[in-house]
N, C-alpha and C positions, 0 to 999 in steps of 0.2 A: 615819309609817312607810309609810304606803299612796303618800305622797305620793312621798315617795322613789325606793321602786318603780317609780311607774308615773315619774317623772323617768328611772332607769334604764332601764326598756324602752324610752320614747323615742329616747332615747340610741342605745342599741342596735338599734335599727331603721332611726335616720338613718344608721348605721354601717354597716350591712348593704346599706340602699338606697345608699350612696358606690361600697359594694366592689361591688356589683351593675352600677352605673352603668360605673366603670372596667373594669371586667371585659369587661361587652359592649362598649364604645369599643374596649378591645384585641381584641376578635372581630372586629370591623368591619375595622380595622387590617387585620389576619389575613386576612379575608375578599379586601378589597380591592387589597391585595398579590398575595395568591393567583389571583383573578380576571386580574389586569393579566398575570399573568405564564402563564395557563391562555387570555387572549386573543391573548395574541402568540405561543403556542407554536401557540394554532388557527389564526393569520394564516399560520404559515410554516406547518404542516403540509400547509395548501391549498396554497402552493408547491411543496412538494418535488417532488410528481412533475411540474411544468411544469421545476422546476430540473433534474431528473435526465434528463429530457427532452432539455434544451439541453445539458449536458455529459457525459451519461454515454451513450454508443450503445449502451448494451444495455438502456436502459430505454424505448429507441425502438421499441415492435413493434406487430405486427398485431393487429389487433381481435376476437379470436374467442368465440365465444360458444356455447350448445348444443352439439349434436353435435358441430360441427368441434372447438369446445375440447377437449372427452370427448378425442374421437380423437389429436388431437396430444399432449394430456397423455397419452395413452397413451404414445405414442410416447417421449416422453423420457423415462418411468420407463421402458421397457422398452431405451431408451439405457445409464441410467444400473448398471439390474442387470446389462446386458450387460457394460459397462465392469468392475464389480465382478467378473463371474462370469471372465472372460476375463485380468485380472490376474493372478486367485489360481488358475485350474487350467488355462487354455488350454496346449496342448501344439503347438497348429500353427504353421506357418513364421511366422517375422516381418512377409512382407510381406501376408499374408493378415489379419494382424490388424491393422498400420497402416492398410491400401487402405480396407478394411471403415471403421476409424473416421472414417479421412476422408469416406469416402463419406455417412457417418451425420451428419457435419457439415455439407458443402453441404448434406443432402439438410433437416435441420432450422435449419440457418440462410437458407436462403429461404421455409420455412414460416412462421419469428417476425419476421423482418426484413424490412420495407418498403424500395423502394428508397432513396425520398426520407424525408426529416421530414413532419409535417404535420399535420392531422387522418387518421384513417384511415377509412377505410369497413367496415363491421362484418362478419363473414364474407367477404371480398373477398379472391381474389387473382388479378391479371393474367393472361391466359393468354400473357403474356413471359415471366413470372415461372417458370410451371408447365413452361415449355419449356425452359429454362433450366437451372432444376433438375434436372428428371428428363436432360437430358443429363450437365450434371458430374456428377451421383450416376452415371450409369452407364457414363463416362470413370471413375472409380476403381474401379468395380466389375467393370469390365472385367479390371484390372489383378489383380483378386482373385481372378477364377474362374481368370484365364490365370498364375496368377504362377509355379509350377512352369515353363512352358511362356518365360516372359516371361522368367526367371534364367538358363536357359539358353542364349539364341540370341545369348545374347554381344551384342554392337555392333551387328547387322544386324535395323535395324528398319526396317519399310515407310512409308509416306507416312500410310497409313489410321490408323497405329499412332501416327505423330506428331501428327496430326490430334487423335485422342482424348485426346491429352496438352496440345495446346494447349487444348480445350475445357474439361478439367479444373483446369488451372490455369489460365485463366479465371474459371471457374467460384468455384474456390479465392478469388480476388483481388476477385470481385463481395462474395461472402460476406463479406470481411475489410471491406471498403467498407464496406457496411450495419451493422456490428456493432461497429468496432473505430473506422475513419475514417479520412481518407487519410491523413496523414503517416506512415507505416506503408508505407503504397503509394509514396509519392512519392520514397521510401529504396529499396525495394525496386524501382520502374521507373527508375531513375539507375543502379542497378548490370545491372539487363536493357540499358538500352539500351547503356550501358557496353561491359559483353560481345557484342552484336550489331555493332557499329559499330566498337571500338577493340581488345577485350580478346582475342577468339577469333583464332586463326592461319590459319582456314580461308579462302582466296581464294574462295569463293563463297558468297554470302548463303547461299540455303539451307541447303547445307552447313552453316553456325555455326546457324540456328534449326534442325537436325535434332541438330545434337550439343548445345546447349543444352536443347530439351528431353527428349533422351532423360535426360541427368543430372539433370534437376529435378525429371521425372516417374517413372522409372523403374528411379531407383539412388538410394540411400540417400546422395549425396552433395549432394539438396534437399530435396524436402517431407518426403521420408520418414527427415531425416538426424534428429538427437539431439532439437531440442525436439520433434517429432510423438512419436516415440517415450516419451521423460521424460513429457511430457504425458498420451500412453495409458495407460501403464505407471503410474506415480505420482501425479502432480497430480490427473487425473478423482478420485478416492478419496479425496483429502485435501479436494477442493472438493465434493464430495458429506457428506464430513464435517463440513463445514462447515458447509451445509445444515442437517441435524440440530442442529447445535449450538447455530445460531441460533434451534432450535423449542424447545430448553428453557427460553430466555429466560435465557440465558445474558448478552446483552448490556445489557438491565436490571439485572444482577445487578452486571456490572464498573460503570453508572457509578454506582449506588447505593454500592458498593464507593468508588469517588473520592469519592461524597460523605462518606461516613463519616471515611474518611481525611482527607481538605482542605478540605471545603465550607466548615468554618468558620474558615479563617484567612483572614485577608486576599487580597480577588481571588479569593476560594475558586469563585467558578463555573470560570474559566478554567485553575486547577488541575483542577478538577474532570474539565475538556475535554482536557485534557494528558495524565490520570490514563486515563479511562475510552477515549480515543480508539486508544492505545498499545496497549491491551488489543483494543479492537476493530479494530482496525485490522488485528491478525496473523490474525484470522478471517475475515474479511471479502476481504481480498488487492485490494481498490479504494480508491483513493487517493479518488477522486471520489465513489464508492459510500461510503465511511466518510461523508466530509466530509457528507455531505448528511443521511444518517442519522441520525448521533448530532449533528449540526451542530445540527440540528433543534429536538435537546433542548436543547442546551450555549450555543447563540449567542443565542437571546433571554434567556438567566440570565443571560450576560456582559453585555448591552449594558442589562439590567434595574440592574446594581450598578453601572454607571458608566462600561465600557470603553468605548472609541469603536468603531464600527462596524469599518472597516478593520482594527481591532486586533482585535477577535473572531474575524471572521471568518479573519486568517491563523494565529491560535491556531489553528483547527479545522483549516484545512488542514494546517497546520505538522507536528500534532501524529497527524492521519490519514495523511498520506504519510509518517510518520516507521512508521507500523506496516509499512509493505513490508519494513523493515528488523529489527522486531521478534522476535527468538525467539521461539517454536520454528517456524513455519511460515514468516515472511518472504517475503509474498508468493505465495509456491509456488516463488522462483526458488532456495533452497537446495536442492531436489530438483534443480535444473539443475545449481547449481551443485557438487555433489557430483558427477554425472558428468563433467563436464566437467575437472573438477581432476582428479578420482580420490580422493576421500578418501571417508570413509563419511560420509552425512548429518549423524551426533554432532557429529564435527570440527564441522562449518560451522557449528550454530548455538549449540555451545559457543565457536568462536573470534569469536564476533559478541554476546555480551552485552555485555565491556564497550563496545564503540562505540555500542550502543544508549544503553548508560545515560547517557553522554556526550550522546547527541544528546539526551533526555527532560531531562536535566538541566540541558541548555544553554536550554532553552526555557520549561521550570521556573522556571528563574529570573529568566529573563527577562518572565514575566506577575507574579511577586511584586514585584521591583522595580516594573513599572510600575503596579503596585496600590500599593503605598508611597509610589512619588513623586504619586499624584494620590486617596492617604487613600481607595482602596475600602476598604468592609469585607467579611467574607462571609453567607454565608449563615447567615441566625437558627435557632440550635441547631434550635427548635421544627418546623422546617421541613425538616430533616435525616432520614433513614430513621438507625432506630437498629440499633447493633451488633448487640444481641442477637438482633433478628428476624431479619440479613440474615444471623450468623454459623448461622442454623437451616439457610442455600442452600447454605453449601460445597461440599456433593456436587458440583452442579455443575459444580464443576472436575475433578471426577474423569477422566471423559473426556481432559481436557488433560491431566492430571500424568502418566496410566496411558501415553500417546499416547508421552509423550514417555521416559518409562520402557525402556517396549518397543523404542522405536528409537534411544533413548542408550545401552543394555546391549544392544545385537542379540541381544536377545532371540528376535526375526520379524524377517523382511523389515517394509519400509514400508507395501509395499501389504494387506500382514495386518494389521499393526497398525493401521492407519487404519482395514480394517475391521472390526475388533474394537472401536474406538473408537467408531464406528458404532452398535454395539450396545450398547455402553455407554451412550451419550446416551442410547438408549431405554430402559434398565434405570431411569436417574438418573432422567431426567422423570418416573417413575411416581410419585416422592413428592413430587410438585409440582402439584395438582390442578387450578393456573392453567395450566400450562404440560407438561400429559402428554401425550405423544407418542400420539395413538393413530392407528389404523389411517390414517384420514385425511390425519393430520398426515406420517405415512410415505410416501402417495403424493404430498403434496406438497411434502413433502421432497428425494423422489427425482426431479421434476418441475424443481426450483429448481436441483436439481445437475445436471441433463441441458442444462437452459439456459446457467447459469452456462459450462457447459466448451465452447458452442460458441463463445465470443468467445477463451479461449484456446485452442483448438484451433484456431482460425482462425488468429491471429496468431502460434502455435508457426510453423504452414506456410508464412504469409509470412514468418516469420525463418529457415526450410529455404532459400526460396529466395536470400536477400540470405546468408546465410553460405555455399551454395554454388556464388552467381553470383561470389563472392568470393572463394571457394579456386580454380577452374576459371581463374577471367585469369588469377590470382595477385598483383590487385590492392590485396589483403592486405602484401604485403611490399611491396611500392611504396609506401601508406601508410608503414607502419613504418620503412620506408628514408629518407623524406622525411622525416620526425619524427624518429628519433635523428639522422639528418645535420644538420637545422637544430636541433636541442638541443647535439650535439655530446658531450661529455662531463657535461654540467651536466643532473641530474636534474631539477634542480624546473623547468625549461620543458620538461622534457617531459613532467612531470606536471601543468602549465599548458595548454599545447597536451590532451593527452586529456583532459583536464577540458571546455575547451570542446567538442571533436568531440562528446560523450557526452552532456553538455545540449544538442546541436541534434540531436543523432541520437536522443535521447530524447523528444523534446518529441511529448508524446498517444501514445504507445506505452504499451499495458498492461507490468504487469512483468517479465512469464516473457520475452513474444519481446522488451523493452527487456535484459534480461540476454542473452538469445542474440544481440542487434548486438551488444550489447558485448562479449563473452567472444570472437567473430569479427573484431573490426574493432580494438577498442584495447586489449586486454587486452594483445596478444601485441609492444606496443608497448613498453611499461613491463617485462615479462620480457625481451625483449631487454636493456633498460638496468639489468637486475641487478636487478631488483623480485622479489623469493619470490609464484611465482605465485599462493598465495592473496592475498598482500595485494596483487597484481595487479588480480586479478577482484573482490576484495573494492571497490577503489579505482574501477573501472569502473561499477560495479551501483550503486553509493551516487550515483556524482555523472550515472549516467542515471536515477536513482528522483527525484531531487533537479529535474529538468527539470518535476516535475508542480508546483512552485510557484515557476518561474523564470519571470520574465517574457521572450520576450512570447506562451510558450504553456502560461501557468500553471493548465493544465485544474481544478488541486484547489482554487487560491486563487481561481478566476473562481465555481467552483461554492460556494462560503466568501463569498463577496462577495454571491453572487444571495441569499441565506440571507438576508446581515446587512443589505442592502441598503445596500451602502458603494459608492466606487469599485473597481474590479475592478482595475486596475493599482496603486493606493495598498495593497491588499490584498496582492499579489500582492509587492510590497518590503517589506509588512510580514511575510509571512511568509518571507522570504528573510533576512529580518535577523534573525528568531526563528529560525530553522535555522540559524543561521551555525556550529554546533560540526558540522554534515554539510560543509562548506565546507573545514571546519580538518581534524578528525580524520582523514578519510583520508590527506592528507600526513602525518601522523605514522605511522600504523600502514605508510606506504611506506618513510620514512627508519629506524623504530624498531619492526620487527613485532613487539616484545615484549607491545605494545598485542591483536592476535591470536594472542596466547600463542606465538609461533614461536620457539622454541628460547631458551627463558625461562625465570628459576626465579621462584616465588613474592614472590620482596623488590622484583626488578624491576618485575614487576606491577602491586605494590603500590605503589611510586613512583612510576610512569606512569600510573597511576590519580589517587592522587590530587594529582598537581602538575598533569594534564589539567583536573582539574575546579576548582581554586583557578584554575587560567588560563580555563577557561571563563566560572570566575564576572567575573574582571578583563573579558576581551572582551564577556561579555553588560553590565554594569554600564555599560563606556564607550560601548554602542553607545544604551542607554535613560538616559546621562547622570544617572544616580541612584545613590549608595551611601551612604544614611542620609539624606543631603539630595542637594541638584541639584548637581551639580559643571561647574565650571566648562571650559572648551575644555582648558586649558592638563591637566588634570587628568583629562580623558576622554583626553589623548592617551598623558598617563602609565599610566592604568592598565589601559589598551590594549597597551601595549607590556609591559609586567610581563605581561600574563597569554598574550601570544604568546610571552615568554621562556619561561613556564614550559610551557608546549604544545608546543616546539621541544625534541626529547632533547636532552639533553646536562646532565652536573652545573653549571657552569660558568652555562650559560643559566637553570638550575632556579634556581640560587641566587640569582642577578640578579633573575630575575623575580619571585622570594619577596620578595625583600625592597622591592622595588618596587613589589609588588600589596600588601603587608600596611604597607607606609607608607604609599602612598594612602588605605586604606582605615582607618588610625587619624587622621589627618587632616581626612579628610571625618566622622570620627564628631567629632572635637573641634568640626570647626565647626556641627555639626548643634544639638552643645550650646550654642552660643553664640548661635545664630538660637533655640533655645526658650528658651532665659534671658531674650533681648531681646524674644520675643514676648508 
């Protein structure tokens, strides 16, 4: 008996030391995995700021330290509450409150911004720099002590007074330089020299630079026309909001959220990039700034499971310049674009869901497919944030859902509700004891959003001047004239022709002033030729947001590229081909605005929903050559056309193209069966 015994403890011993042994093997595993993938997020982390660097100009600034820092962080929180306090109760003239911001703008965009790149010198700034500045600042400031004085005297303005306008918007144009980057400039000095040289009537040079800049400077029909204003008035608050939002840790929260939701199906990191970028993306309002950020986390997971480099990396861009376009904020350019149409805010980012989800969807599918045809898997449960901790954050959102409440039911104005929202984030943080807002976190809060708004407060001003260097010739309708004359009666070359004006007119333009070229230059192109002016502007904004991963000045897929370290052009058509439903979709919602709910009922909707996204799936499938197995030429061309039938309204089209995407794709399942049977 004893024998037996001690035979079973044996036993059970060597059984214990097997599961022991296995057990730490899968730790190691675990360990080693984790490690690889905790090494290469430290390799790119060290990147980021040399990447954001090189593509992003707002992360290009001066070096300050001690006191100086103190002081200009002063400065921008006492920007930022200014902005706030001046939205919700300022009672004085309008040009007293544009001059002032502008001024606050030069005056704090040559305090952060260097002129060149480079290393910077630590406390240092030029005494060019300092003379500079304090001129343009006191070129708009001018304008603000005198502006009673300045509305009045009608068209008679002196030499002294022109002087200080050309200083100003100088001044204006130096600032945009450093922060923003020329192509921006190089748009808006073709329409100045334009109007100097061709556009103005006046026989004597002077003359035309006296009556050019008296309207650039000191009439509401340039700097101080609709984006300065939108931008004062609304945007500063939304992107101060934003600020906050980002301190609750809000954006850990969305991609943990992607993970839960995708991480573990197939190609689950690059879902995961799609998922959590879309989200961050509408917060954040930077194409480039998303990209690098959440790239950070998302691109060495991708390229860890098996994607190729180039593929990763236009995933991230793809999917962050897909958020400019994303409900409720969109960039910030929905606050434009609501003045500019005339509808109230709701409209615009109620008639813009479904094209979102079309474009997330289009690109969705297009990372599964190409995790299918090349057998990624995803992410090991084990390794996943689980539900139950992450559904403890919800609050979180609170902020967002209340945000948008308020200003879907005009409840408030916008600029109330943003700052109510405001305080919201700081109510929410408090039950988050990693991520509570405190005193601190508010001044630097309000620091990040006094920063933030000088790059688009800069580039609102150069798009003042390019939309009212452009109504002044009138070489607005000269475009437009030339375009419907060489389109003629035929819509889709003239929704060809503005398609390209808007990706070259777009290219390295942040979003707000990329939407005020276009809603000025080619909006009014496609409304002449019977386009319903939202799916106008709608059709404009998308295919210049779309210019940040078009090659050859694909700022989001070049910064996606330095991340993944792939080629930057190879990057830059891989994420052009993963966007391809931002390519498509707005030709339909131009021929069929039932897509942006225009004068539609529910059934339409609903059909144009979902025969867009059955034909999404067809074009993304024929372009990564995959649906169940690899298909062949003859077969990516078929279900290519089946899925542009059914993206084309029409019953007629719908039906063709159904039956054509849903043949293909029983076909390609039969032969999928045949290759595993034989394998």
């Amino acid at each position: 008996m004893s024998s037996d015994t001690e035979k079973k403890r044996q036993k059970f011993e060597a059984h214990l030391e097997e599961e022991e042994n296995q057990f730490n093997e899968e730790q190691e595993k675990k360990l080693d995995s984790y490690e690889d993938i905790v090494d290469d997020r430290n390799e790119v982390n060290a990147d980021v700021e040399t990447v954001m660097r090189k593509y992003d100009r707002e992360s290009n600034t001066r070096i300050w330290v001690g006191k100086p820092k103190v002081i200009i962080g002063f400065v921008l929180v006492l920007f930022s509450v200014w902005c706030i306090y001046v939205t919700l109760f300022a009672t004085f003239l309008e040009e007293i409150r544009l001059t002032s911001f502008m001024a606050l703008i030069v005056l704090m965009g040559f305090l952060i911004y260097p002129a060149k790149k480079g290393t910077q010198k630590i406390n240092s700034m030029p005494a060019g720099d300092i003379i500079y500045m304090t001129a343009g600042t006191l070129a708009f400031l001018y304008f603000t002590v005198n502006a009673n004085q300045i509305i009045n005297q009608g068209t008679r303005f002196t030499w002294p007074q022109i002087i200080i306008g050309i200083i100003g918007i100088a001044a204006l144009v130096e600032v945009t330089r450093r922060c923003v980057g020329l192509p921006i400039l190089c748009v808006a000095g073709f329409f100045i020299v334009y109007a100097l040289f061709y556009g103005l009537t006046n026989p004597d040079f002077f003359g035309r630079v006296r009556y050019l800049v008296r309207n650039l400077f000191y009439t509401k029909e340039g700097i101080l026309s609709t984006p300065v204003n939108v931008c004062s008035k609304y945007i500063v608050v939304f992107i101060i909001f934003g600020a906050f939002l980002e301190r609750t840790g809000i954006s850990n929260f969305f991609i943990n959220l992607a993970n839960c939701v995708a991480g573990r199906f197939a190609g689950g990191p690059a879902k995961v990039a799609v998922i959590s970028s879309a989200l961050c993306g509408m917060v954040s309002g930077s194409s480039v700034g998303n990209t690098v950020t959440t790239g950070s986390v998302t691109i060495p997971m991708m390229k860890k499971t098996g994607y190729r480099p180039e593929f990763a990396g236009a995933v991230e861009a793809a999917a962050s310049t897909g958020g400019q376009i994303m409900p409720p904020i969109m960039g910030a350019a929905a606050f434009l674009m609501a003045d500019f149409v005339g509808v109230p805010y709701s409209d615009i980012i109620g008639r813009a869901v479904l094209p979102a989800i079309l474009y997330f969807t289009g690109i969705f599918i297009s990372v599964h497919l190409e995790a299918k045809k090349n057998n990624l898997q995803g992410i090991p449960e084990d390794q996943l944030p689980r539900f139950r901790d992450l559904i403890k954050k919800i609050y979180l959102l609170l902020p967002l859902v209340m945000l948008v409440i308020w200003v879907s039911g005009n409840f408030m104005t916008m600029q109330r509700a943003a700052s109510l929202a405001i305080v919201l984030s700081i109510v929410v943080s408090l039950f988050d004891r990693d991520n509570r807002i405190t005193p601190h976190k508010i001044i630097d809060a309000l620091e990040a959003g006094g920063k933030s708004t000088i790059t688009v407060g800069a580039a609102c001003g150069v798009a003042g001047i390019i939309s009212g260097t452009i109504t002044m010739t009138g070489l607005a309708n000269d475009l437009i004239d030339g375009i419907v004359g060489l389109a003629g009666n035929r819509l889709i070359i003239a929704l060809m022709l503005t398609m390209i004006c808007c990706i070259i007119l777009g290219m390295g333009v942040p979003t707000t002033a990329n939407y005020c070229i276009m809603a000025a230059t080619t909006a009014p192109i496609l409304i002449r030729m019977g386009v319903p002016i939202l799916a106008a502007h709608f059709f404009v904004f998308y295919f210049g947001i779309v210019a940040d991963i078009t090659p050859p000045v694909a700022l989001a897929a070049y910064a996606g590229s330095a991340i993944a370290r792939s080629n930057p052009m190879k990057t830059a058509l891989n994420a052009s081909k993963l966007a391809i439903a931002v390519f498509i979709v707005p030709y339909v919602f131009c021929y069929n605005p039932s897509m942006l709910l225009i004068d539609t009922t529910p059934l339409a909707v609903i059909q144009i929903a979902a025969t867009s996204l059955i034909g999404i799936f067809g074009v993304a499938a024929a372009l990564e050559g995959y649906c169940f197995t690899h298909m062949n030429p003859v077969a990516r061309i078929a279900i290519a056309v089946g899925g542009l039938l059914l993206i084309i309204p029409g019953a007629v089209t719908d039906l063709i193209g159904l039956v054509v995407v849903i043949g293909c794709m029983g076909l390609q399942k039969a032969k999928s069966k045949k290759v595993a049977a034989a394998g």
